[in-house]
C-alpha positions in Angstrom: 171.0 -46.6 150.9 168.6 -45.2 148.4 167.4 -47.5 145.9 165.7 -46.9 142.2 162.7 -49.5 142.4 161.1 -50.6 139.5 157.6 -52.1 140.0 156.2 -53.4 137.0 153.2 -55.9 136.1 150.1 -55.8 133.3 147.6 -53.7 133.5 145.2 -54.4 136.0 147.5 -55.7 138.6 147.1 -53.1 141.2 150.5 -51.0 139.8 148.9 -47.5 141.1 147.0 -49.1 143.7 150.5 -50.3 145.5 151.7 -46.4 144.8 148.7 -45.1 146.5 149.2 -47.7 149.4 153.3 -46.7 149.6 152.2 -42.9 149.7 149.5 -43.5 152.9 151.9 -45.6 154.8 155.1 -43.3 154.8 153.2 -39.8 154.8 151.4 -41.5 157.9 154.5 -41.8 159.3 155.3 -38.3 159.1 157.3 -38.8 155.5 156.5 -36.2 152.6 156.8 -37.0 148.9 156.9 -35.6 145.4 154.4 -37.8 143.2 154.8 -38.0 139.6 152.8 -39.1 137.1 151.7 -39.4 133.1 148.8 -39.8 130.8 146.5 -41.0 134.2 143.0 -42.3 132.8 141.3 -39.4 135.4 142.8 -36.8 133.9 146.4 -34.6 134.2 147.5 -34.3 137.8 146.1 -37.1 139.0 147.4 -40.4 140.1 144.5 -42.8 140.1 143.4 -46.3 141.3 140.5 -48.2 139.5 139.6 -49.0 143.3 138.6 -45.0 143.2 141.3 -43.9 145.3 143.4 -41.1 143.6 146.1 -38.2 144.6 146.9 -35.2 143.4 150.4 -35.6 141.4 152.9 -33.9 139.2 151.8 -34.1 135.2 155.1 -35.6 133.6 155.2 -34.3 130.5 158.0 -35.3 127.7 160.0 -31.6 128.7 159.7 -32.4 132.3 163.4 -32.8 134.2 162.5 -34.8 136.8 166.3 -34.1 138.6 165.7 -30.3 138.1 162.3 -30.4 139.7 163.6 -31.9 142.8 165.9 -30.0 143.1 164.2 -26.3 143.0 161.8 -28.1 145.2 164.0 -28.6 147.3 166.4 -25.6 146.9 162.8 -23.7 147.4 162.2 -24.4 150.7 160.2 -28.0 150.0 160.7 -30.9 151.9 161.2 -34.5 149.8 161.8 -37.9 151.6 161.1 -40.2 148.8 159.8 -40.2 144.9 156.7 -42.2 143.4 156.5 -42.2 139.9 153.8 -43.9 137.8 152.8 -44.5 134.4 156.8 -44.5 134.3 156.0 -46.6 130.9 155.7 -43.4 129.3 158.5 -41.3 130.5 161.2 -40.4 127.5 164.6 -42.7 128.7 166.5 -39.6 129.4 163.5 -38.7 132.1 164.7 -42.2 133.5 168.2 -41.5 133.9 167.5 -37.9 135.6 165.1 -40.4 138.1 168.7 -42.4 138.4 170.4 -39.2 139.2 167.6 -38.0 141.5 168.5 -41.3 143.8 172.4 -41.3 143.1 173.2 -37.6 144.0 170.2 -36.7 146.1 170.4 -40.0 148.2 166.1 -40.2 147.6 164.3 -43.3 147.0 162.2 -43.9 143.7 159.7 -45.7 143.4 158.8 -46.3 140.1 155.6 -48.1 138.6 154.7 -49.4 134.7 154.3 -51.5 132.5 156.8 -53.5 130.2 155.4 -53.7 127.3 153.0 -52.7 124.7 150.2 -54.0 122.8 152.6 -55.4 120.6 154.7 -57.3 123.1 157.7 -54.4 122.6 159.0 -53.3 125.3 158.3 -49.4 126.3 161.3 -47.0 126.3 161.1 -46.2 129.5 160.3 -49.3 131.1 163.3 -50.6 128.5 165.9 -47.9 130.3 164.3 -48.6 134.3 165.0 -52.5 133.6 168.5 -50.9 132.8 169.3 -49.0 135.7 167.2 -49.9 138.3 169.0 -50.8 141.3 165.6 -53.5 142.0 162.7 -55.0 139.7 159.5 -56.2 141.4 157.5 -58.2 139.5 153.7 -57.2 141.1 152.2 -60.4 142.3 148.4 -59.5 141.9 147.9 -61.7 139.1 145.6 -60.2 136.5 143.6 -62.9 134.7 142.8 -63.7 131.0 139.4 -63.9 130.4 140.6 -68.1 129.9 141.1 -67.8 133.6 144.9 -68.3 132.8 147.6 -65.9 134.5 147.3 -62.8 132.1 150.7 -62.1 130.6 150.9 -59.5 127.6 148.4 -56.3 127.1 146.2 -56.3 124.2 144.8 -53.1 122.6 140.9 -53.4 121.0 138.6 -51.5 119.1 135.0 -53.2 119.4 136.4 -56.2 121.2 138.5 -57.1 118.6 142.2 -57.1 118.7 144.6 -55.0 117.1 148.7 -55.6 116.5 149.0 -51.8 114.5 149.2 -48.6 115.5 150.5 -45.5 117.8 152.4 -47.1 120.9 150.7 -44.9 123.3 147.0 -44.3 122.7 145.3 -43.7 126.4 142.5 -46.0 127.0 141.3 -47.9 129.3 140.1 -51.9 130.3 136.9 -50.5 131.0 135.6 -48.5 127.6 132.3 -48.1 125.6 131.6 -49.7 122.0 133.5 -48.2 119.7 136.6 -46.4 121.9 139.6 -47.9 122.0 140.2 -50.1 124.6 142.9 -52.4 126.6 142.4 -56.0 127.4 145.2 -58.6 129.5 145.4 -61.9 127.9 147.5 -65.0 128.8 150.0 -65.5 125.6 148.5 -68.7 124.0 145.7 -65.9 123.2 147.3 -62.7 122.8 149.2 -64.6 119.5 145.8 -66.1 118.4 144.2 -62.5 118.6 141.5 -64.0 120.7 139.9 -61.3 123.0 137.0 -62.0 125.2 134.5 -60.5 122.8 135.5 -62.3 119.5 135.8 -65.8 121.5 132.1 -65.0 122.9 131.2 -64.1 119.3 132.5 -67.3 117.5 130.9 -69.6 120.3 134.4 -71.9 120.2 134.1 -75.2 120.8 137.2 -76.6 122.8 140.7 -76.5 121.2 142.1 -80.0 119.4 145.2 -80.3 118.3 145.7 -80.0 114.2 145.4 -83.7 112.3 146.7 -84.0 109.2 145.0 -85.9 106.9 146.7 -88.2 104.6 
């Protein structure tokens, strides 16, 4: 039975990694895929690992009908056993129901990969529509780490180490980024509500956390 899989974690915790790995294991068995993906920090067309491993893949851009391309791939001669899709955080939630469709009347797995939510703690529209339909949510259990050395939780956008709450939803950046650009940091949430990035907490030279007094 083909199943709409929804793998999602924060960034960092091996999401594209694991759709690299799924890609080697069932093309080594002989398996052939269509590979999907949006707004890749190596560039269009590319789905990319920050191990170094990468693929070529299909751009996904907002006008793209995922059902459609499978099926004048298919109707053209091409041969698909299975779907990966990452960076589904991005896709538009009508691209998420033609993935549905693509599993429903084509009978092909889907293997989707994202993140939940943004900078902001929202929810993305299209990770918001996969929760929806998907027939199966893994949570990814490579832990990523706050720089606290607590389980990192929420995603946190920066510009010179220091935290912002405003903004575009989708700005591409990246956890590793120059002075200056804008950049991505994980956080557990105890810090992600105090705005505390790695940067500013080196900067302030905090001494250990006490619980407010009140004096009387």
């Amino acid at each position: 039975m083909s199943e709409l899989v929804y793998f999602c974690g924060t960034m960092d915790c091996g999401k594209s990694t694991l759709a690299l790995q799924i890609e080697h294991n069932r093309s080594a068995r002989g398996l052939q895929g269509l590979i999907f993906t949006r707004s890749d920090r190596a560039g269009a067309g590319v789905l990319s690992s920050r191990l170094g491993l990468s693929t070529k893949a299909v751009e996904a851009t907002d006008d793209l009908d995922f059902y459609g391309y499978v099926v004048g791939h298919l109707s053209g001669g091409g041969r698909a056993d299975y779907v990966i899709a990452d960076e589904a955080q991005f896709f538009t939630p009508e691209q998420v129901d033609q993935l549905a469709r693509v599993v429903d009347d084509l009978e092909l797995d889907v293997y989707a990969f994202g993140i939940a939510t943004d900078f902001r703690t929202r929810l993305f529209p299209g990770s918001q529509r996969l929760v929806e339909l998907a027939d199966r949510i893994e949570v990814l259990q490579v832990e990523a780490l706050c720089w606290c050395g607590a389980r990192a939780t929420h995603n946190a956008r920066t510009v010179d180490g220091r935290m912002v709450v405003e903004g575009a939803q989708v700005v591409v950046g990246d956890v590793n980024h120059s002075r200056g650009e804008v950049g991505y940091e994980v956080l557990c949430r105890r810090h992600h509500i105090r705005r505390m990035t790695a940067a500013s907490a080196r900067a302030a030279a905090l001494s250990p956390d006490v619980l407010p007094v009140e004096q009387h």
